[in-house]
ROLUMTI-13896 format. One record per residue (C-alpha): residue in one letter; z, y, x. Coordinates in steps of 0.1 Angstrom, whole numbers. Each point is the difference from the previous one (the first is absolute). Example, Ala and Ser with C-alpha at 12.3 -4.5 7.8 and 13.67 -1.06 7.14 Angstrom:
<pts>
<pt aa="A" c3="78" c2="-45" c1="123"/>
<pt aa="S" c3="-7" c2="34" c1="14"/>
</pts>
This chain:
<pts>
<pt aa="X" c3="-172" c2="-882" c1="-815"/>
<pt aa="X" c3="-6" c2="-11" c1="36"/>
<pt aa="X" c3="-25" c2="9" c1="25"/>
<pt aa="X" c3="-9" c2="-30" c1="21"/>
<pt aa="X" c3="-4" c2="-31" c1="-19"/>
<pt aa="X" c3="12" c2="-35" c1="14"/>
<pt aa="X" c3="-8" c2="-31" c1="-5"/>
<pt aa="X" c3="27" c2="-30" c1="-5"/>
<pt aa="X" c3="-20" c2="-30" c1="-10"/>
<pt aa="X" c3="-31" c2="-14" c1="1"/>
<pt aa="X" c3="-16" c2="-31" c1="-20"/>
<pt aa="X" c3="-28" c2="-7" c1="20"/>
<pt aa="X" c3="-23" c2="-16" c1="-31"/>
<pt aa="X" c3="10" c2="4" c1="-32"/>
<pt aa="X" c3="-31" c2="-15" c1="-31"/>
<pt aa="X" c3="23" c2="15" c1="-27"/>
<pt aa="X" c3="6" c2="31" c1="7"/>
<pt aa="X" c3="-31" c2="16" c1="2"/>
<pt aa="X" c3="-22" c2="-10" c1="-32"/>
<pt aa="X" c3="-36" c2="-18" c1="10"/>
<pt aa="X" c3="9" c2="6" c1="40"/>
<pt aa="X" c3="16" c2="-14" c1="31"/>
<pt aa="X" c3="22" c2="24" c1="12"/>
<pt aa="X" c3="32" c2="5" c1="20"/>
<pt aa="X" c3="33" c2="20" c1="-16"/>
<pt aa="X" c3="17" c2="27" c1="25"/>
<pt aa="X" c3="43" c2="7" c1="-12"/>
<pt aa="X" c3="13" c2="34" c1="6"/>
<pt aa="X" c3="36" c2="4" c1="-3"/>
<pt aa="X" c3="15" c2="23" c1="-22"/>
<pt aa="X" c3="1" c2="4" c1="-36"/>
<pt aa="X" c3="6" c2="30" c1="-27"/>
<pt aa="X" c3="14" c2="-23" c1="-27"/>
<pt aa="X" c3="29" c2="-26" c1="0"/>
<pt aa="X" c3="-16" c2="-34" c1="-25"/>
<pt aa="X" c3="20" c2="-25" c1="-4"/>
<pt aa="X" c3="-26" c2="-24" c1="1"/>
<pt aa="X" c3="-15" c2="10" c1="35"/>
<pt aa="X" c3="-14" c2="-29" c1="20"/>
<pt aa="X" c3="-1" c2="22" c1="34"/>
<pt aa="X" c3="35" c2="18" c1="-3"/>
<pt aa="X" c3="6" c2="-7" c1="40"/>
<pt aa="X" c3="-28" c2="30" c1="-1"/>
<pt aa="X" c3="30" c2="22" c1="-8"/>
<pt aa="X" c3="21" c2="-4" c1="27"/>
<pt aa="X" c3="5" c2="23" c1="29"/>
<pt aa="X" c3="-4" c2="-25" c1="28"/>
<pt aa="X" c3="-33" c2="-14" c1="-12"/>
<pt aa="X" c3="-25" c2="-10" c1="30"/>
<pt aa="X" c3="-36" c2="14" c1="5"/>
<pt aa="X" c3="-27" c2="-8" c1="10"/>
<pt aa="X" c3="-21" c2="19" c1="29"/>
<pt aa="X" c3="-28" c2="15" c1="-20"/>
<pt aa="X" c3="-22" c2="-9" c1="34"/>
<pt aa="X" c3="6" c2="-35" c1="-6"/>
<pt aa="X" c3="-11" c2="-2" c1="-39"/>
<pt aa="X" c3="-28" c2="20" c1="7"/>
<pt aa="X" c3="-7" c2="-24" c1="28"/>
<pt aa="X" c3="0" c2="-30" c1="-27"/>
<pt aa="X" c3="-23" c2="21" c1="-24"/>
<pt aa="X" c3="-27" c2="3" c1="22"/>
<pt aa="X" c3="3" c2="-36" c1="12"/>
<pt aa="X" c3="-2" c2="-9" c1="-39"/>
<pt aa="X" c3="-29" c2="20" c1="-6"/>
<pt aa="X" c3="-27" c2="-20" c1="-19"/>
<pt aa="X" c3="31" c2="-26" c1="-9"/>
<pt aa="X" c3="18" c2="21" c1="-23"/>
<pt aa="X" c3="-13" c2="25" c1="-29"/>
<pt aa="X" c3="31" c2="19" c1="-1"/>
<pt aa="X" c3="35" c2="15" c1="6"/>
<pt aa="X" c3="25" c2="3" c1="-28"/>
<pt aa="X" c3="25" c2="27" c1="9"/>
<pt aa="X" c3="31" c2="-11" c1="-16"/>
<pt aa="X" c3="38" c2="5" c1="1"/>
<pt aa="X" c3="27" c2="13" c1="-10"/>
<pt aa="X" c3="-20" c2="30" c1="-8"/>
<pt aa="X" c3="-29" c2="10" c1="23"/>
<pt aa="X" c3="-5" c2="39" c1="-16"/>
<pt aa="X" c3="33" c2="12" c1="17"/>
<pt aa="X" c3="-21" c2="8" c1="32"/>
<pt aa="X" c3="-21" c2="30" c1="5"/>
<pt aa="X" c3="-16" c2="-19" c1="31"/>
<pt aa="X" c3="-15" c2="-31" c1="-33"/>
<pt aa="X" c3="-34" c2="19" c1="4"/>
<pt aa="X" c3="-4" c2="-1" c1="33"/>
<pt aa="X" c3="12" c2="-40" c1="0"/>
<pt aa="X" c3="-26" c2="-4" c1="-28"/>
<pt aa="X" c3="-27" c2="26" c1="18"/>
<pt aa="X" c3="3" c2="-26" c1="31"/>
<pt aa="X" c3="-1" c2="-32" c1="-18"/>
<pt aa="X" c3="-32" c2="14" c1="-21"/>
<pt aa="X" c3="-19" c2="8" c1="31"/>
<pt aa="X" c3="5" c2="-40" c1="10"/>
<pt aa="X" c3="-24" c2="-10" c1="-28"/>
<pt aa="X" c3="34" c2="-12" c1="-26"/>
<pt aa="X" c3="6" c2="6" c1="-34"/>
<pt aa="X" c3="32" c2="13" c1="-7"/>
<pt aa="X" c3="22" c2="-9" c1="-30"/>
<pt aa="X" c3="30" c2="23" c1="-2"/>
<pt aa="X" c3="35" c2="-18" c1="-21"/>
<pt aa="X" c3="20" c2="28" c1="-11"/>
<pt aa="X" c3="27" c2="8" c1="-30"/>
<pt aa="X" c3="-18" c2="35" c1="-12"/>
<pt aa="X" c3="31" c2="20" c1="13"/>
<pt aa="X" c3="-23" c2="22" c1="21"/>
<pt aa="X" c3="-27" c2="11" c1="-20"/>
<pt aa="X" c3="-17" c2="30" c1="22"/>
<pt aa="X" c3="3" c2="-28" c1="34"/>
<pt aa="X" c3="-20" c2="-23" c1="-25"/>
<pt aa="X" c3="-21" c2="31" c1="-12"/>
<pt aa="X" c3="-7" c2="7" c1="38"/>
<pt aa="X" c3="-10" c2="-35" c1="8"/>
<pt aa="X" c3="-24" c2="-3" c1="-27"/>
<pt aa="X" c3="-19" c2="37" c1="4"/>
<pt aa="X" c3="-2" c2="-11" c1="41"/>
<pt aa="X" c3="-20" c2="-33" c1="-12"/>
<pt aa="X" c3="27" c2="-20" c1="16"/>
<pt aa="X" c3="12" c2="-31" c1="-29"/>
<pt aa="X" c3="-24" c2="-26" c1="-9"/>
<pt aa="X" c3="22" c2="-16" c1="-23"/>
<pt aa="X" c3="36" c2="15" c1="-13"/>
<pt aa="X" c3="28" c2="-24" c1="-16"/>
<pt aa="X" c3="26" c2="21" c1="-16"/>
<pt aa="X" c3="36" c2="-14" c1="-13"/>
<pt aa="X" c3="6" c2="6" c1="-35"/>
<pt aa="X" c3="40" c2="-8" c1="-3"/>
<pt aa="X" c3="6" c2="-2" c1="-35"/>
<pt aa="X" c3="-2" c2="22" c1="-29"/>
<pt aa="X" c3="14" c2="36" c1="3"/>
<pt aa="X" c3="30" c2="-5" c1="-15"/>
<pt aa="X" c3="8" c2="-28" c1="25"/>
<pt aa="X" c3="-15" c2="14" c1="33"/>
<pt aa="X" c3="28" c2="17" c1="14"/>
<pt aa="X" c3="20" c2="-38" c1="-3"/>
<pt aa="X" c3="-31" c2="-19" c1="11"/>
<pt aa="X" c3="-2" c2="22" c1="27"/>
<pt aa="X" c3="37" c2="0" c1="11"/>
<pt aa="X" c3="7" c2="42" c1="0"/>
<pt aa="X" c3="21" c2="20" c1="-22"/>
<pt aa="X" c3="-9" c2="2" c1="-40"/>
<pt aa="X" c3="-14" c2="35" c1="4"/>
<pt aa="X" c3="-26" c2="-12" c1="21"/>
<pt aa="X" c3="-35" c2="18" c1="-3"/>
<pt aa="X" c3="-29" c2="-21" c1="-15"/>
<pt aa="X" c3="-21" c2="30" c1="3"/>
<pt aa="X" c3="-18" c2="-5" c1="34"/>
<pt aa="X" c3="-6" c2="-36" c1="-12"/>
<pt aa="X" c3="-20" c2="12" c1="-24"/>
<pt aa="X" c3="-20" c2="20" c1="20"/>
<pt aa="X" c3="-13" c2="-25" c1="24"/>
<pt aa="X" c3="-7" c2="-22" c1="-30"/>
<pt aa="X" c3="-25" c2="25" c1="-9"/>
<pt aa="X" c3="-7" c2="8" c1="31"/>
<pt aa="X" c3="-17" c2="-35" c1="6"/>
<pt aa="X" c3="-15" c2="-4" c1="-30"/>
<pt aa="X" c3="-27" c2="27" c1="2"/>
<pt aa="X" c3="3" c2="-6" c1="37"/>
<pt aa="X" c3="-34" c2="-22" c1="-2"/>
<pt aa="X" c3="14" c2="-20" c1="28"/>
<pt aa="X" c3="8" c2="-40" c1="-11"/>
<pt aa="X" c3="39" c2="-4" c1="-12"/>
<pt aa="X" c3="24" c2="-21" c1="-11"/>
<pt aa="X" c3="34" c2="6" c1="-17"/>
<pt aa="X" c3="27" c2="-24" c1="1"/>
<pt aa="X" c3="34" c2="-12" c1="-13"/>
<pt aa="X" c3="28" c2="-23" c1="15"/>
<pt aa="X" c3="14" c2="-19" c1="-28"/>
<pt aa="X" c3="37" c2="-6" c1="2"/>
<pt aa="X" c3="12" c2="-14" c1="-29"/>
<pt aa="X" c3="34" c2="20" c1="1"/>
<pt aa="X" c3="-21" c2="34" c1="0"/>
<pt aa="X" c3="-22" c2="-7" c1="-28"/>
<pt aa="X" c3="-7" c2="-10" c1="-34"/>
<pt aa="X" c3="-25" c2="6" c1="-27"/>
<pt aa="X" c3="2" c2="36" c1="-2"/>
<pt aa="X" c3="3" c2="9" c1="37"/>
<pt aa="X" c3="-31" c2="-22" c1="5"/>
<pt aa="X" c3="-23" c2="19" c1="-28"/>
<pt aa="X" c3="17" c2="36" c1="15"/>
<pt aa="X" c3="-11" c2="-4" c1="34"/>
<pt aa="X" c3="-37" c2="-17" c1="-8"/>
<pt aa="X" c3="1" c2="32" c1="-25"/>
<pt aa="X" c3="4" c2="23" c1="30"/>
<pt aa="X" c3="-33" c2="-12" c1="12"/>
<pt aa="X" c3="-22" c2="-7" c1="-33"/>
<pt aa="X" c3="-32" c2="-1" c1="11"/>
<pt aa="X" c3="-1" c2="-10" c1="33"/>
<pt aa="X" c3="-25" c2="-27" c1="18"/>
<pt aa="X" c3="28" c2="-20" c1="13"/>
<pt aa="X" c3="31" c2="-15" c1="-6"/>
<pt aa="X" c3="22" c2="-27" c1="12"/>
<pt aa="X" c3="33" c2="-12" c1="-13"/>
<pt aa="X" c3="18" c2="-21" c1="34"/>
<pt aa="X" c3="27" c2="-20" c1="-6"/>
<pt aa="X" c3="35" c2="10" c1="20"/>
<pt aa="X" c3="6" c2="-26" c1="31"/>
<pt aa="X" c3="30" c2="-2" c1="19"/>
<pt aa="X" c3="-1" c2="9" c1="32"/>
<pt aa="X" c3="28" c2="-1" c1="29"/>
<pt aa="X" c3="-5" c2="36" c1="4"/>
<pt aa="X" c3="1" c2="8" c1="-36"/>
<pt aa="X" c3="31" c2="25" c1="-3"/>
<pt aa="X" c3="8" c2="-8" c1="-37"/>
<pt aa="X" c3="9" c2="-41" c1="-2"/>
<pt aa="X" c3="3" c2="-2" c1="-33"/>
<pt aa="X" c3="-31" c2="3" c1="-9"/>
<pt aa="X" c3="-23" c2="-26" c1="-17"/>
<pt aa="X" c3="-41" c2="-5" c1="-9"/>
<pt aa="X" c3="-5" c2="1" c1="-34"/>
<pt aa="X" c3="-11" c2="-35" c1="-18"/>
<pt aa="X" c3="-37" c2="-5" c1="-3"/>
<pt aa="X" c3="2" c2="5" c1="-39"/>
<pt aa="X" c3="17" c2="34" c1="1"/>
<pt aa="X" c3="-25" c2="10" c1="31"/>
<pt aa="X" c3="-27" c2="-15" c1="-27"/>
<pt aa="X" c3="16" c2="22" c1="-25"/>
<pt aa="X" c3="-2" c2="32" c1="23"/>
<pt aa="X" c3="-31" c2="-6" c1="10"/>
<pt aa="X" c3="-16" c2="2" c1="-36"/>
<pt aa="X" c3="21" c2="29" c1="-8"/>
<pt aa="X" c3="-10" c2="19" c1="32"/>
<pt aa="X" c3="-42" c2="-9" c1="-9"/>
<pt aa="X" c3="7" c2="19" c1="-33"/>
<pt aa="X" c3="-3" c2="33" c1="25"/>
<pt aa="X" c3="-16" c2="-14" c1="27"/>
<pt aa="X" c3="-20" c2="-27" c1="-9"/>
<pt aa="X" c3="-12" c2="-9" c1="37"/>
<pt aa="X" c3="34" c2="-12" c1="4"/>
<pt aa="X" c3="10" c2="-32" c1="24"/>
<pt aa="X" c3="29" c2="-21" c1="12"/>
<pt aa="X" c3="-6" c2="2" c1="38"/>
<pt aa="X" c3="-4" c2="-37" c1="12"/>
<pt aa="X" c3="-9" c2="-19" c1="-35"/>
</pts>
């Protein structure tokens, strides 16, 4: 963990990210797992630039009335202990704040939904348990356990959610798919996104699945979650 959080990016409108809102996404550098898949891997390294916080704050007030809300993105936004504060400050502006996060850090998510800080929270689901510590590029003994916490953390949260999975078709097939929509049976959302290649993608031998397997997938993951989606069809 890390006290003061910094920020590394900034998309200044984003209609995607944030369901049903106009919103801007914040970056913070820094992340606790390793995927091979990672669109934002430059996050990672040590000579990353920031931004002054003065000078987003400066844009969010100058937004106010123009955008709904601020996705807090990254890397992995729940290795600060100052995220509340950021959050606190960005609340007090009149935003909604949707929080991306991988579920590694299940009391920081705890903390931030008991302080009323998350409007909306989009959790990574990797892959199925028995393929998580691969998908997620750490050892094999690799602890699923916190995972599962935040999962149920945000589902009897009462604050709007999404889970999600990345869809590489190297990482997957028809069993990983119905193990990690099993992990979350239940649950109000779900989207299946297809893998895209990336310059900043460490792994480049990656592929998207085909539209008929992601087809396939996708009625096999509605068989445990039946609100189930491919992001962008």
């Amino acid at each position: 963990m890390e006290k003061y959080i910094k920020i590394s990016g900034i998309q200044k409108l984003t209609l995607l990210d944030y369901p049903e809102h106009t919103a801007c996404t914040l970056f913070v550098p820094g992340c606790n797992l390793r995927c091979p898949f990672c669109h934002n891997s430059e996050l990672l390294q040590s000579d990353c630039e920031f931004y002054d916080e003065k000078e987003i704050f400066a844009f969010l007030e100058k937004r106010k009335g123009v955008l709904e809300g601020v996705c807090i993105t990254g890397g992995e936004p729940t290795l600060y202990t100052d995220l509340p504060r950021l959050l606190s400050d960005i609340k007090k502006l009149g935003y909604r704040v949707k929080l991306d996060t991988n579920g590694y850090n299940p009391s920081a998510v705890d903390n931030l939904i008991r302080r009323g800080l998350l409007d909306y929270i989009a959790m990574d689901v990797k892959n199925s348990p028995e393929r998580y510590a691969e998908t997620v590029g750490l050892p094999a003994h690799f602890d699923i356990s916190p995972i599962l916490e935040s999962r149920n953390i945000i589902m009897s949260s009462g604050v709007d959610y999404e889970f999600r999975t990345t869809v590489a078709a190297e990482l997957f097939d028809e069993e990983s798919i119905a193990g990690a929509a099993k992990m979350i049976a239940g649950a109000n959302k779900y989207f299946l996104q297809y893998f895209v290649m990336r310059d900043t993608v460490p792994s480049k031998t990656l592929t998207p699945p085909t539209q008929e397997t992601m087809h396939r997938y996708l009625d096999i993951a509605r068989e445990f979650v039946p609100n189930t989606e491919i992001r962008g069809e």
